[in-house]
C-alpha positions as CSV (number, residue, x, y, z in Angstrom):
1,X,0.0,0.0,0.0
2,X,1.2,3.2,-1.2
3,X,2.5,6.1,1.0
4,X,-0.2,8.8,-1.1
5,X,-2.6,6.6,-0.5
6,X,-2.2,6.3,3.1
7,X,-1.9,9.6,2.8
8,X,-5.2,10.8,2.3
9,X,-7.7,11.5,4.6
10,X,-10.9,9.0,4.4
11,X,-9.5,6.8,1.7
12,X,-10.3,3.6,3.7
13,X,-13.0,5.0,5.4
14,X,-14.1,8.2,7.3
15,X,-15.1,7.6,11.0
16,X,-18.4,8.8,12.5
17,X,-18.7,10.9,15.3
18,X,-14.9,10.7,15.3
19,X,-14.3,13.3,18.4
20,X,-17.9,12.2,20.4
21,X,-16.5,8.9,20.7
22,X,-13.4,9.8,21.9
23,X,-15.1,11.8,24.2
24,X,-17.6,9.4,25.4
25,X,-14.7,6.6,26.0
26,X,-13.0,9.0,27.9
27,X,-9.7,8.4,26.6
28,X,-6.9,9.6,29.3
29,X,-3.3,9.0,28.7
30,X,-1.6,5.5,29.2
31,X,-4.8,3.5,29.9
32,X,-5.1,0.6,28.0
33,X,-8.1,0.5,25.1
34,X,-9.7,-2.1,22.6
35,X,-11.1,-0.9,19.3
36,X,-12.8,-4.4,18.4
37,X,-13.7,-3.2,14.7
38,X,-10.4,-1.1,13.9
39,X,-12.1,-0.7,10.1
40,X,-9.6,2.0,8.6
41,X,-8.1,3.0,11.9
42,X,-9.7,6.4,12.1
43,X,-11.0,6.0,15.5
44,X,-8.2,4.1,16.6
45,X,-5.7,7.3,15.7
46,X,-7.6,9.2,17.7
47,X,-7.3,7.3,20.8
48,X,-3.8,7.2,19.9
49,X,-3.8,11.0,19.6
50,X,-5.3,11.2,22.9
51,X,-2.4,8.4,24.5
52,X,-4.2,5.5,25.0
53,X,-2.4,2.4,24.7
54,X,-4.2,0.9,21.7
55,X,-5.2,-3.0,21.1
56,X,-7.1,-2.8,17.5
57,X,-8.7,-5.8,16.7
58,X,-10.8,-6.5,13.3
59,X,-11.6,-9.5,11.1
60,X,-10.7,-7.9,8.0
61,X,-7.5,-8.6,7.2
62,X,-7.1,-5.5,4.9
63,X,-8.7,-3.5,7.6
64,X,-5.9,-4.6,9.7
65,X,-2.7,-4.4,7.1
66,X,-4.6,-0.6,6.5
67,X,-4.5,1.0,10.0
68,X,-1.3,-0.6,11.5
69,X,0.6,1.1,8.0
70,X,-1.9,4.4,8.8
71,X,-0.7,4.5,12.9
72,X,2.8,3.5,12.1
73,X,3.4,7.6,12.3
74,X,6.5,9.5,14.0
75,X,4.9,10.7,17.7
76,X,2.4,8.3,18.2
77,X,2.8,5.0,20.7
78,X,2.0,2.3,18.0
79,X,-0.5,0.3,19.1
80,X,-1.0,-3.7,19.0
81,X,-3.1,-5.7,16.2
82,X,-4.7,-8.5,16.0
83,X,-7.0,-10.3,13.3
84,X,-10.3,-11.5,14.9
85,X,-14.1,-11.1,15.5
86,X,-15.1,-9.7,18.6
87,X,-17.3,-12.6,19.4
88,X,-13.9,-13.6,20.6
89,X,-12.9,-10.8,22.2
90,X,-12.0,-12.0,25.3
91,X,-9.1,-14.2,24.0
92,X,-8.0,-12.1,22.0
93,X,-7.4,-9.4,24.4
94,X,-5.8,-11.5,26.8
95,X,-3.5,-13.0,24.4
96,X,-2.4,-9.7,23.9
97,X,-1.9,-8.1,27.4
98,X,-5.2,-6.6,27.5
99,X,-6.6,-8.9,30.4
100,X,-8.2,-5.6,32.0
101,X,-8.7,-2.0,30.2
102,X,-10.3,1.4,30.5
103,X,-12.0,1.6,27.4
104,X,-13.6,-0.5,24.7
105,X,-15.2,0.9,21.4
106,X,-17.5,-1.3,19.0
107,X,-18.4,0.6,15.4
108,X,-20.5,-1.9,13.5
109,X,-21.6,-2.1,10.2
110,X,-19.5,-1.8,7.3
111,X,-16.4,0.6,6.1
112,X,-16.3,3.2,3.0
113,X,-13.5,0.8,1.8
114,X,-15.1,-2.8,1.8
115,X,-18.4,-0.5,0.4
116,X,-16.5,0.9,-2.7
117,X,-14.0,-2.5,-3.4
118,X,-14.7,-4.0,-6.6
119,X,-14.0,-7.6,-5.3
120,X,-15.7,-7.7,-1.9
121,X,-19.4,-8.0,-2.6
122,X,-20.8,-5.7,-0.5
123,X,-22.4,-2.7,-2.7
124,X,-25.1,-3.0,-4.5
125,X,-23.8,-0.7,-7.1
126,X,-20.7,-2.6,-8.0
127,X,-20.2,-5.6,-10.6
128,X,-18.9,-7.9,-7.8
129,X,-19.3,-11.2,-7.5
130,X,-21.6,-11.3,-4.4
131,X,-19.5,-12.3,-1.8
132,X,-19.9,-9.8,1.8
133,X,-17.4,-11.7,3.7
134,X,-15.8,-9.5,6.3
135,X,-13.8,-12.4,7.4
136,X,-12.8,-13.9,3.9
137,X,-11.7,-17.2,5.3
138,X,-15.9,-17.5,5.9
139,X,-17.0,-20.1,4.0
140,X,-20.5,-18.8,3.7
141,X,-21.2,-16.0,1.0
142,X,-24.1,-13.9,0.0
143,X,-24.4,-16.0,-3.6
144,X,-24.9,-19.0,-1.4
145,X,-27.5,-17.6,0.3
146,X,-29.3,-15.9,-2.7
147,X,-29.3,-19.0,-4.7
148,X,-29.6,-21.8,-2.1
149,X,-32.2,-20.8,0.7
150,X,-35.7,-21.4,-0.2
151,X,-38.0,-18.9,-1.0
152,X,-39.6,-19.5,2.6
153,X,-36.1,-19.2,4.0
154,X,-35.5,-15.9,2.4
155,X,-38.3,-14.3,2.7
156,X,-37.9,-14.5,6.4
157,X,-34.3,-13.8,5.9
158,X,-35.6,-10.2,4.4
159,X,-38.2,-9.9,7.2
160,X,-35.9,-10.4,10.4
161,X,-32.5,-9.1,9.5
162,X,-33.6,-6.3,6.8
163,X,-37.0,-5.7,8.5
164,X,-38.1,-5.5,4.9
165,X,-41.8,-4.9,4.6
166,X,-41.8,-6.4,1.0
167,X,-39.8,-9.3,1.6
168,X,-42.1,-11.5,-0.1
169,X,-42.4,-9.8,-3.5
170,X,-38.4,-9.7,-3.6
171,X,-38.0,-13.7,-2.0
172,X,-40.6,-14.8,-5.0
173,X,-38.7,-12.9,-7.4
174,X,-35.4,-14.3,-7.0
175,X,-36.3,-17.7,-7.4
176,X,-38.1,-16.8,-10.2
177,X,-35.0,-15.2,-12.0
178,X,-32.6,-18.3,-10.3
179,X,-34.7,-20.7,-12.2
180,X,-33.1,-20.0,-15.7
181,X,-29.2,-18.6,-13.9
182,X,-27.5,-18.5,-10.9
183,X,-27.7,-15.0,-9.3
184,X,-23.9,-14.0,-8.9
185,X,-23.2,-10.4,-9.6
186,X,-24.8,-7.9,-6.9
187,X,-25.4,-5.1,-9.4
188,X,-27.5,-8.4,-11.0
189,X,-29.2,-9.0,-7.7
190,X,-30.0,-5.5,-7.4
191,X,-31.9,-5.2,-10.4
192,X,-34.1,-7.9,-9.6
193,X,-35.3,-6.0,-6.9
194,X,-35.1,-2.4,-8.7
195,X,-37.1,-4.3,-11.4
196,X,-39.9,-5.6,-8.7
197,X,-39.8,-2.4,-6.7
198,X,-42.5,0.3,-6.5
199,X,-42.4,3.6,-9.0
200,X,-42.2,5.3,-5.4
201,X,-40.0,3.0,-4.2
202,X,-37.2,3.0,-7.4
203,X,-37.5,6.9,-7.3
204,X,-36.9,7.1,-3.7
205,X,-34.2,8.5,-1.9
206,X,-32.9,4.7,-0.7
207,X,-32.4,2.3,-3.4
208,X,-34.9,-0.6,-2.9
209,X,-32.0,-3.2,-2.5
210,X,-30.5,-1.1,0.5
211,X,-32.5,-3.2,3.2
212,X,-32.1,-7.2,1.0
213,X,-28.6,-6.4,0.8
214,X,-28.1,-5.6,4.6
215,X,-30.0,-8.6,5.4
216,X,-27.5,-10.9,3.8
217,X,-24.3,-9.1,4.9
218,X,-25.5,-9.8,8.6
219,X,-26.1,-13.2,7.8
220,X,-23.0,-14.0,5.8
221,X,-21.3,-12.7,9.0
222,X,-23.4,-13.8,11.6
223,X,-23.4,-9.8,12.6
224,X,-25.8,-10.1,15.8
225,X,-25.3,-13.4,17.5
226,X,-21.7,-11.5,17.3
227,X,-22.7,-8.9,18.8
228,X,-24.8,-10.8,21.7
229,X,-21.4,-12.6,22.6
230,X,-19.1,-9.9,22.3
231,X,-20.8,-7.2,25.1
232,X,-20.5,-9.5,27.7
233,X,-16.8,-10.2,27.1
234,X,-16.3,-6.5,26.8
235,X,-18.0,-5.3,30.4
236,X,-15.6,-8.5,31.9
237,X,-12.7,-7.1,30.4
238,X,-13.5,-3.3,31.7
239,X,-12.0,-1.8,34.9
240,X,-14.3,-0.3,36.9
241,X,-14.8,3.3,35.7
242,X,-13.6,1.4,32.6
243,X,-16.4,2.5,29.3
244,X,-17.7,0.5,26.7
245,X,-19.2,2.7,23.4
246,X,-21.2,1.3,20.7
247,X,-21.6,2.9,17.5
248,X,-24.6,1.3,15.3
249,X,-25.8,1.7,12.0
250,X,-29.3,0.2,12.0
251,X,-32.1,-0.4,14.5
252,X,-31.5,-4.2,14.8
253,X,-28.1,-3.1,16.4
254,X,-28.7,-0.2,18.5
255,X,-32.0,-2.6,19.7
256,X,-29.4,-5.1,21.0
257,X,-27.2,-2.3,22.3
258,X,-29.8,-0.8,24.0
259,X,-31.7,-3.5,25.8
260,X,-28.5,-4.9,26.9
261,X,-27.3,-1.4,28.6
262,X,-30.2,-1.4,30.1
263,X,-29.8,-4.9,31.6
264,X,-26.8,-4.3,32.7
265,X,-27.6,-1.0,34.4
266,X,-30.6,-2.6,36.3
267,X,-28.4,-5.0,37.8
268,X,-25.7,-2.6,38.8
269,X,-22.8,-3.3,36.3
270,X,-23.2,-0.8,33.7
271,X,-24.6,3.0,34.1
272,X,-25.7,4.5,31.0
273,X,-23.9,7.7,30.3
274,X,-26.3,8.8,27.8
275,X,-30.1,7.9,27.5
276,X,-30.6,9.3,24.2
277,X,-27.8,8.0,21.8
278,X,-25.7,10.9,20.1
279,X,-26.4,11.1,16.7
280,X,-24.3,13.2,13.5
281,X,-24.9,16.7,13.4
282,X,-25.9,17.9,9.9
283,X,-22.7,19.3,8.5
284,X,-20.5,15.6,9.6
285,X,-23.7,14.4,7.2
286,X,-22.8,16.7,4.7
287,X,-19.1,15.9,4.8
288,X,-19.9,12.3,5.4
289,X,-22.8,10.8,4.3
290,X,-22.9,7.8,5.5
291,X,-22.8,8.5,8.4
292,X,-26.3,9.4,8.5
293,X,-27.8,6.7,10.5
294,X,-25.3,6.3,13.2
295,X,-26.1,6.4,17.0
296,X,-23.4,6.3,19.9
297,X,-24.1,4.8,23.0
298,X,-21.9,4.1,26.0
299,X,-22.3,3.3,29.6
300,X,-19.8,3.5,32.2
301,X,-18.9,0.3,34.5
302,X,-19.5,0.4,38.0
């Protein structure tokens, strides 16, 4: 990877709520951190920034090779990698020194870079084979799933991890259309549904495939059972005082998020630093996009 290309500012992918985070995890100078989705290390530098002693953990091995070559800079402590999912987090922060730390920061969903690659699957405005592994040793990928579930199977598929409200109109259609080909391009799967959708709907200012194609990334990835495993670890691994902040993308996430702060508060582990999460203000949307539909939570451990 090229030293330009490092270089530039957001060419992986542009954090949200880059400062509020920091703020919220209260990063003070040598106490020890976990970024468990290190992404294009953007949050990760500013922890870094701020002197925290930095474990940054992703399963994406580019995400990985991307920030350690980004934080290898002159002033900086470098912090430690390692490749992973945080459904493992536990391990892998102890196998690293990071049995007990001060801070722990989750940012879910998926980067600019794996968005915009013309070989990872994930957008549906790119020719790519539909793959949306995060983790590409995963044996599971999205063209499995499009062309071997049942039309049963993915219509509840659309319903519970897309909260699609026409799940069955699109589930009907593709195995329809998988009758005469296999379904293996995502620009290809996304025209089956532009071609099903709604004059309202095709015109609209979210492209009818948004919601089918987040459904399959979070089961290619297993995204919230994930999720479920990894919080627990994190509060474990906190000091007390320690903070743990979640930034998600969708409602399925932030619901997980939520309810479990709120477990956790009622039983006198956790107290929730903010009620209402913190959410972009309009000019980060207007710089960054998609960064829309991001909430921060965090809660402090007691």
């Amino acid at each position: 990877m090229s030293v330009s290309k490092l270089n530039k500012i957001g060419t992986y992918h542009v954090p949200a709520l880059l400062n509020e985070t920091a703020d919220l995890l209260n990063v003070r100078p040598n106490k020890k951190y976990l970024d468990a989705t290190v992404g294009g290390g953007g949050h990760s530098e500013e922890i870094v920034k701020r002197g925290g002693i930095l474990l940054g953990i992703d399963q994406d091995p580019e995400a990985v090779s991307y920030a350690s070559e980004r934080l290898a800079c002159p002033g900086l402590t470098p912090p430690q990698f390692a490749k992973g999912n945080f459904c493992n987090l536990s391990k892998l922060a102890k196998d690293n020194g990071f049995e007990k730390v001060d801070g722990i920061l989750f940012d879910l969903g998926v980067s600019s870079h794996q968005l915009e690659s013309d070989t990872r699957g994930f957008s549906f405005n790119q020719e790519a084979d539909l793959d949306m592994r995060m983790d590409p040793s995963l044996t599971v990928t999205a063209k499995d799933l499009v062309n071997g579930l049942t039309e049963k199977e993915l219509e509840e598929l659309f319903i519970k991890l897309g909260e699609e409200r026409f799940s069955r109109r699109y589930a009907k259609c593709i195995v329809q259309y998988r009758q005469n080909k296999q379904i293996e391009k995502c620009s290809e799967l996304a025209q089956i549904i532009i071609n099903q959708a709604s004059p309202k709907e095709r015109f609209g200012q979210i492209n009818p495939a948004t919601r089918i194609f987040q459904a399959l990334r979070i089961a290619v990835n297993d995204e919230l059972n994930a999720l479920k495993v990894g919080l627990p670890q994190a509060v474990d691994l906190l000091n007390q005082g320690g903070r743990l902040v979640v930034i998600s993308f969708h409602s399925l996430e932030d619901r997980i998020v939520k309810r479990f702060f709120l477990e956790k508060q009622d039983q006198d582990i956790l107290k929730i630093i903010n009620s209402k999460p913190i959410i972009p203000t309009d000019e980060e949307i207007k710089i960054n996009p998609r960064s829309r539909s991001a909430k921060l939570r965090g809660a402090e451990k007691l």
